[in-house]
N, CA and C atoms as a LAMMPS dump frame, in Angstrom:
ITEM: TIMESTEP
0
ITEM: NUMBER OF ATOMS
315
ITEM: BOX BOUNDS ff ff ff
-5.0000000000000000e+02 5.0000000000000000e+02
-5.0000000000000000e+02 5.0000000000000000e+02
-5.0000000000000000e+02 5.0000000000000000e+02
ITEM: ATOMS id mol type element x y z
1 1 1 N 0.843 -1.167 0
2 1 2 C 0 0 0
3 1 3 C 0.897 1.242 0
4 2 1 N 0.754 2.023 -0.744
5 2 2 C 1.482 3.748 -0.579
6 2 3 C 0.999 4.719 0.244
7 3 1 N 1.916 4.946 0.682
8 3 2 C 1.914 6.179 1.368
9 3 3 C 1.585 7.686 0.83
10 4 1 N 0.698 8.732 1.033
11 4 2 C 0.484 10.026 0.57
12 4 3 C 1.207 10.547 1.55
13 5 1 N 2.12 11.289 0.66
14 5 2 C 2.751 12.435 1.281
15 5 3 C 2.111 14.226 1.051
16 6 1 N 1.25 14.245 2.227
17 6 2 C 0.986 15.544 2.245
18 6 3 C 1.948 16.7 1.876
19 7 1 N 2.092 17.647 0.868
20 7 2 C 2.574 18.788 0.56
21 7 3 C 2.133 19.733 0.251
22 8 1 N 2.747 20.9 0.182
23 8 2 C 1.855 22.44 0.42
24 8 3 C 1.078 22.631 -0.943
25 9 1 N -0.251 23.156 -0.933
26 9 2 C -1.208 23.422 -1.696
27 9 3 C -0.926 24.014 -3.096
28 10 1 N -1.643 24.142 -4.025
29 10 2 C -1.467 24.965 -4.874
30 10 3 C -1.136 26.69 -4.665
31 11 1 N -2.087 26.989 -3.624
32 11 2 C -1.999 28.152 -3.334
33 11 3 C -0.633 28.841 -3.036
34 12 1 N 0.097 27.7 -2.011
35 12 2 C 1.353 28.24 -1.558
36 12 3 C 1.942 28.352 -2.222
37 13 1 N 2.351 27.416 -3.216
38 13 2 C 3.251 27.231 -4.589
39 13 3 C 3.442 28.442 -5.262
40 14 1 N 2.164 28.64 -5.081
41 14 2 C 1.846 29.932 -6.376
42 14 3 C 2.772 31.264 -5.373
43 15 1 N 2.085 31.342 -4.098
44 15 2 C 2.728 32.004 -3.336
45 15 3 C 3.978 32.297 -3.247
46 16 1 N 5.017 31.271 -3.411
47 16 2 C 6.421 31.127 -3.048
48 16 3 C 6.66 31.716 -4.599
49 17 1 N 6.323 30.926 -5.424
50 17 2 C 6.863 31.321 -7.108
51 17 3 C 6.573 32.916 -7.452
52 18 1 N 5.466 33.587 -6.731
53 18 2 C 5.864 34.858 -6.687
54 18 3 C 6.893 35.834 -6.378
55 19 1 N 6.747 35.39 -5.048
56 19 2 C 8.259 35.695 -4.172
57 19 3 C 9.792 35.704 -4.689
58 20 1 N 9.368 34.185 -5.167
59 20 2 C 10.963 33.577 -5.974
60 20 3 C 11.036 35.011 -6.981
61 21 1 N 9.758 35.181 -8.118
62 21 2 C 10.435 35.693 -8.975
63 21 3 C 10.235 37.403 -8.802
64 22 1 N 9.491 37.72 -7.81
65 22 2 C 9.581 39.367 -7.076
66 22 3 C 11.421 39.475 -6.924
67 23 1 N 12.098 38.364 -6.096
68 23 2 C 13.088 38.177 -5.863
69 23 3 C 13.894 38.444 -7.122
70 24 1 N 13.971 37.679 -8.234
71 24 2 C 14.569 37.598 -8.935
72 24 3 C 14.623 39.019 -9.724
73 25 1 N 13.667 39.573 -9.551
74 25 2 C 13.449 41.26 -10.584
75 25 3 C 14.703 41.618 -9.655
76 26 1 N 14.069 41.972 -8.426
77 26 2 C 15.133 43.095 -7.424
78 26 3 C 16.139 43.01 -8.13
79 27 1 N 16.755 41.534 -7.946
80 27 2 C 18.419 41.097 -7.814
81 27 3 C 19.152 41.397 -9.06
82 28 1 N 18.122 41.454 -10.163
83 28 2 C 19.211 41.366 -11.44
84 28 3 C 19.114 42.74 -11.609
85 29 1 N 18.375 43.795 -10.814
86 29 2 C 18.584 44.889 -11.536
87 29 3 C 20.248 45.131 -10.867
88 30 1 N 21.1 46.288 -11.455
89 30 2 C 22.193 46.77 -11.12
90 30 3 C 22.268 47.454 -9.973
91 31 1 N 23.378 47.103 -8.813
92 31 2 C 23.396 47.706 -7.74
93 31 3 C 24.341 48.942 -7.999
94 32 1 N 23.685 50.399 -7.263
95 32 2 C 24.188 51.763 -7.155
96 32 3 C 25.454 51.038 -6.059
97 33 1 N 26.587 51.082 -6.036
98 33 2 C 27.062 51.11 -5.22
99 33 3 C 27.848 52.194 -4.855
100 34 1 N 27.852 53.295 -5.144
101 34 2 C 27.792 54.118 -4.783
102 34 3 C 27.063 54.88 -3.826
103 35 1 N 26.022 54.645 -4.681
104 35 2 C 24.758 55.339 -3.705
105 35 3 C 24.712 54.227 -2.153
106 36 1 N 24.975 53.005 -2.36
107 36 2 C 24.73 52.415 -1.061
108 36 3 C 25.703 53.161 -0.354
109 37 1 N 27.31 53.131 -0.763
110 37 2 C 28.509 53.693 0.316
111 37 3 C 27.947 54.652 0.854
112 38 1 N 27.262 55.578 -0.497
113 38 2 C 27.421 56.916 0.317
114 38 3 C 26.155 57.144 1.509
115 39 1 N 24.86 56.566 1.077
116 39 2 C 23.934 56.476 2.057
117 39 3 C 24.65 55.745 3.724
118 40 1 N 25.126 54.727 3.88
119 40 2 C 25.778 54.164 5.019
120 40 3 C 26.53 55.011 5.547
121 41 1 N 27.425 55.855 4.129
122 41 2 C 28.68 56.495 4.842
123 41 3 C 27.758 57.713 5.701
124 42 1 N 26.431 58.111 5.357
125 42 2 C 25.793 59.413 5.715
126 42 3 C 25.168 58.9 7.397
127 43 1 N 24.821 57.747 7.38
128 43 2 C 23.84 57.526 8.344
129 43 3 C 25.365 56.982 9.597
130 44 1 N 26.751 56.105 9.438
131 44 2 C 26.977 56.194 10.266
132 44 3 C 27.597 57.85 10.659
133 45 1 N 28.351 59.269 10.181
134 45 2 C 27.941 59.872 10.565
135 45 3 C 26.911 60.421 11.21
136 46 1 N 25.659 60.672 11.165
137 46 2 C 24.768 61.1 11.862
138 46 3 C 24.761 60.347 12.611
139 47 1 N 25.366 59.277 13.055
140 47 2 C 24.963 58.551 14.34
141 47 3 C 26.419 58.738 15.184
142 48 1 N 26.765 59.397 14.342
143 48 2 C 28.605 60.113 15.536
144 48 3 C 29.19 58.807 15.884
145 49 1 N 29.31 57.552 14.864
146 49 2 C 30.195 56.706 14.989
147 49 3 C 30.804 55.842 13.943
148 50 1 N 31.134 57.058 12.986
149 50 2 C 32.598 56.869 11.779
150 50 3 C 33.568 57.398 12.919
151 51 1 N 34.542 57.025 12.76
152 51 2 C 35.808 57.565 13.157
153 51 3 C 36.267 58.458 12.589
154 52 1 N 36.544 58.843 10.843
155 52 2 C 36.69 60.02 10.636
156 52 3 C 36.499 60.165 9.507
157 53 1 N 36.546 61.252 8.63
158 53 2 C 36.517 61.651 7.855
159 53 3 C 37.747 62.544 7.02
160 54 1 N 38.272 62.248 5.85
161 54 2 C 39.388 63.136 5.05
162 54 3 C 39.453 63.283 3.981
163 55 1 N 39.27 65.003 3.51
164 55 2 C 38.963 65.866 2.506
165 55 3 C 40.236 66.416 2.294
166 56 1 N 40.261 67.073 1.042
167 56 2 C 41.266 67.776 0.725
168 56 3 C 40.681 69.11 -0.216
169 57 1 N 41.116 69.964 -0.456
170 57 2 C 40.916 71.092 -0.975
171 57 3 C 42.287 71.673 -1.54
172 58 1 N 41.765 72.746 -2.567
173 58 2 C 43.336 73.391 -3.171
174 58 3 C 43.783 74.535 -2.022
175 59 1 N 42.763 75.048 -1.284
176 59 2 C 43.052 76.062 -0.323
177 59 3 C 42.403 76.062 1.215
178 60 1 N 43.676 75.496 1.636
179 60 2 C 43.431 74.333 3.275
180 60 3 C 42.93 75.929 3.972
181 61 1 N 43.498 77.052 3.926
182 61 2 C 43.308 78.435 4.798
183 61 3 C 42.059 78.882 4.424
184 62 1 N 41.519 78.721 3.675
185 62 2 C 40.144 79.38 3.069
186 62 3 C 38.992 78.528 4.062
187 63 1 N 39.528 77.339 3.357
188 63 2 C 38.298 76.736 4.164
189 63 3 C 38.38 76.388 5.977
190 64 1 N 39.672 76.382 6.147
191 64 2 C 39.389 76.565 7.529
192 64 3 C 39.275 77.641 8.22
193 65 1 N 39.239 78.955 7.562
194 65 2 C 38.995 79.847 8.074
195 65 3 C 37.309 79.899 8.208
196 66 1 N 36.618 79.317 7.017
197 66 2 C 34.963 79.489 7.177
198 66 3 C 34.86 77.989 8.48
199 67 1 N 35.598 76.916 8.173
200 67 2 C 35.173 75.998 9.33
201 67 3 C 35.279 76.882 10.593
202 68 1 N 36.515 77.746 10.653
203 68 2 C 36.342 78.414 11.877
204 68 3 C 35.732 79.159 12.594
205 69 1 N 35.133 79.988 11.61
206 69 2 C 34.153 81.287 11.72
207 69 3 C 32.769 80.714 11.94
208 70 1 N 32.614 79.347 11.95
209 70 2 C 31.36 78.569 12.062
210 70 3 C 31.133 78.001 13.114
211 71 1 N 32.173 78.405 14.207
212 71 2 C 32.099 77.846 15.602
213 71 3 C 32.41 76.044 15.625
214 72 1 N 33.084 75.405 15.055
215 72 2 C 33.532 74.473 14.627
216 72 3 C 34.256 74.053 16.088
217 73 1 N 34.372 72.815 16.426
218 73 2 C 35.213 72.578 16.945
219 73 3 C 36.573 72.209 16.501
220 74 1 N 37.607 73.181 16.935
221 74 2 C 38.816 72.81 16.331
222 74 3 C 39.556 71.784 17.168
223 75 1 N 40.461 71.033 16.403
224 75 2 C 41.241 69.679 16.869
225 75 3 C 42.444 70.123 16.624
226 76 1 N 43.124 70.565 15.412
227 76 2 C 43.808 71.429 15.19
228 76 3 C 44.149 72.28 13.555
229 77 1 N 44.613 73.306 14.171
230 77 2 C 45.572 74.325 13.079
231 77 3 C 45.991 73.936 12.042
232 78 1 N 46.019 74.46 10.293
233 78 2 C 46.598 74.161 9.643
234 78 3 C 47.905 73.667 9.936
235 79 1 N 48.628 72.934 10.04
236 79 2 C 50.082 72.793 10.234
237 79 3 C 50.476 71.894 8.917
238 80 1 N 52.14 72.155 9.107
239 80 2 C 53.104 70.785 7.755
240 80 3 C 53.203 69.445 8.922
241 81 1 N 53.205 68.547 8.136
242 81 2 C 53.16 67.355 9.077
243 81 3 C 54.444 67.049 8.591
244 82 1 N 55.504 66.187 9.695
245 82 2 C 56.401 65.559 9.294
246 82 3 C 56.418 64.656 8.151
247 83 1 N 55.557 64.083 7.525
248 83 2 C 55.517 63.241 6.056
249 83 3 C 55.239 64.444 5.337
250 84 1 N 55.388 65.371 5.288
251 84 2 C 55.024 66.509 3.91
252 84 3 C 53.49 66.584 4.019
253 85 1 N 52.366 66.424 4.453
254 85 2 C 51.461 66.738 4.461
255 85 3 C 50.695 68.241 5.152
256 86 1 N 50.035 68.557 4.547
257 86 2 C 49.431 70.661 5.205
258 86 3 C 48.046 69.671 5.4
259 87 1 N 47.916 69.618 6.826
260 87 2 C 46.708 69.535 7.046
261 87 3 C 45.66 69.995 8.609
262 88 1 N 44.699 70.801 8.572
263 88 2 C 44.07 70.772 9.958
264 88 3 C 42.92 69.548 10.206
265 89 1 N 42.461 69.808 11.439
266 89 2 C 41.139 68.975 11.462
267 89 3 C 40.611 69.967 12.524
268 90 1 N 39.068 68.883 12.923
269 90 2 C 37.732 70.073 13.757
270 90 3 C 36.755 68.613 13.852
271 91 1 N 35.714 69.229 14.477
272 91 2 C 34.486 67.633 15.047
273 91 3 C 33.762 68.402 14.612
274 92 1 N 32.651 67.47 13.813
275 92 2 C 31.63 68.005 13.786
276 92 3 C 30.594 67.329 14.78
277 93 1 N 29.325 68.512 14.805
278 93 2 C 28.131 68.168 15.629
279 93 3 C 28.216 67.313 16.307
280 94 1 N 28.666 65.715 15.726
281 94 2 C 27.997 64.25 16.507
282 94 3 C 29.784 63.743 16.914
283 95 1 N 30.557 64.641 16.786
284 95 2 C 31.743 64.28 16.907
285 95 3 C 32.655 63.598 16.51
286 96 1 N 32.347 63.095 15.089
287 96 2 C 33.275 63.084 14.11
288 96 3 C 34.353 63.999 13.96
289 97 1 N 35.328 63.205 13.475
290 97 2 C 36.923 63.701 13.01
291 97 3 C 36.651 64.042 12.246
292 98 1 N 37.196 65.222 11.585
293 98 2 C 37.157 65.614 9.976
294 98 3 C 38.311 66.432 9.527
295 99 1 N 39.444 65.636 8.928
296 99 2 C 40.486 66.397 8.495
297 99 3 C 40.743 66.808 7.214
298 100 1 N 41.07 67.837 6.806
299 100 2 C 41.226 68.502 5.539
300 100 3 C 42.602 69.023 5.365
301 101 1 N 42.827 68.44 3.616
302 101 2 C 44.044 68.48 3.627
303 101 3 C 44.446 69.278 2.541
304 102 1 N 45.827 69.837 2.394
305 102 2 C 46.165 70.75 0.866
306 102 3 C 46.331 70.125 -0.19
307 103 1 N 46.356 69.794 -1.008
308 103 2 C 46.456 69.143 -2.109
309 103 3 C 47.87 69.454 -2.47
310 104 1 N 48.25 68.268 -2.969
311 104 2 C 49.905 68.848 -3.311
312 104 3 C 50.107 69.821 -4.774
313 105 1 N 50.653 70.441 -5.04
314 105 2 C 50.432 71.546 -6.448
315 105 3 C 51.446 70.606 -7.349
């Protein structure tokens, strides 16, 4: 005599094979990965736990003079770093590092 093996309905089937292929649209479209870095990179800032951040600009005095004039917290002063580097830093809001650097000419 055989055994019936109960298995899931038509309904579910249909159910899952939706899913499967809802699934399958998402996945093949092309991932921004960009846009993901930069969204993550935005949200762990606002949550004040990146460690830091480093920019560069052609004119390190310009802009740290407006970081300064903005009540910024400074970390420090334009200075030359022993490896040849011109760079200051400052925290922002959530207390992120943020150093900015000269660009070499």
């Amino acid at each position: 005599m055989a055994t019936r093996v109960e298995g899931p309905d038509l309904a579910t089937i249909a159910q899952l094979r939706r899913a499967r292929d809802r699934m399958d649209r998402d996945y093949a479209k092309p991932l921004d990965v960009e846009a993901l870095a930069r969204s993550i990179l935005l949200a762990l800032i606002a949550k004040g736990s990146y460690f830091g951040i480093n920019l560069a600009t052609d004119d390190l005095d310009a802009v740290f003079a407006r970081v300064e004039a903005s009540g910024a917290d400074i970390v420090q002063e334009p200075i030359e770093q022993d490896y040849g580097l011109r760079d200051a830093a400052f925290r922002d809001p959530a207390g992120n590092l943020i150093r900015i650097q000269q660009n070499k000419e």
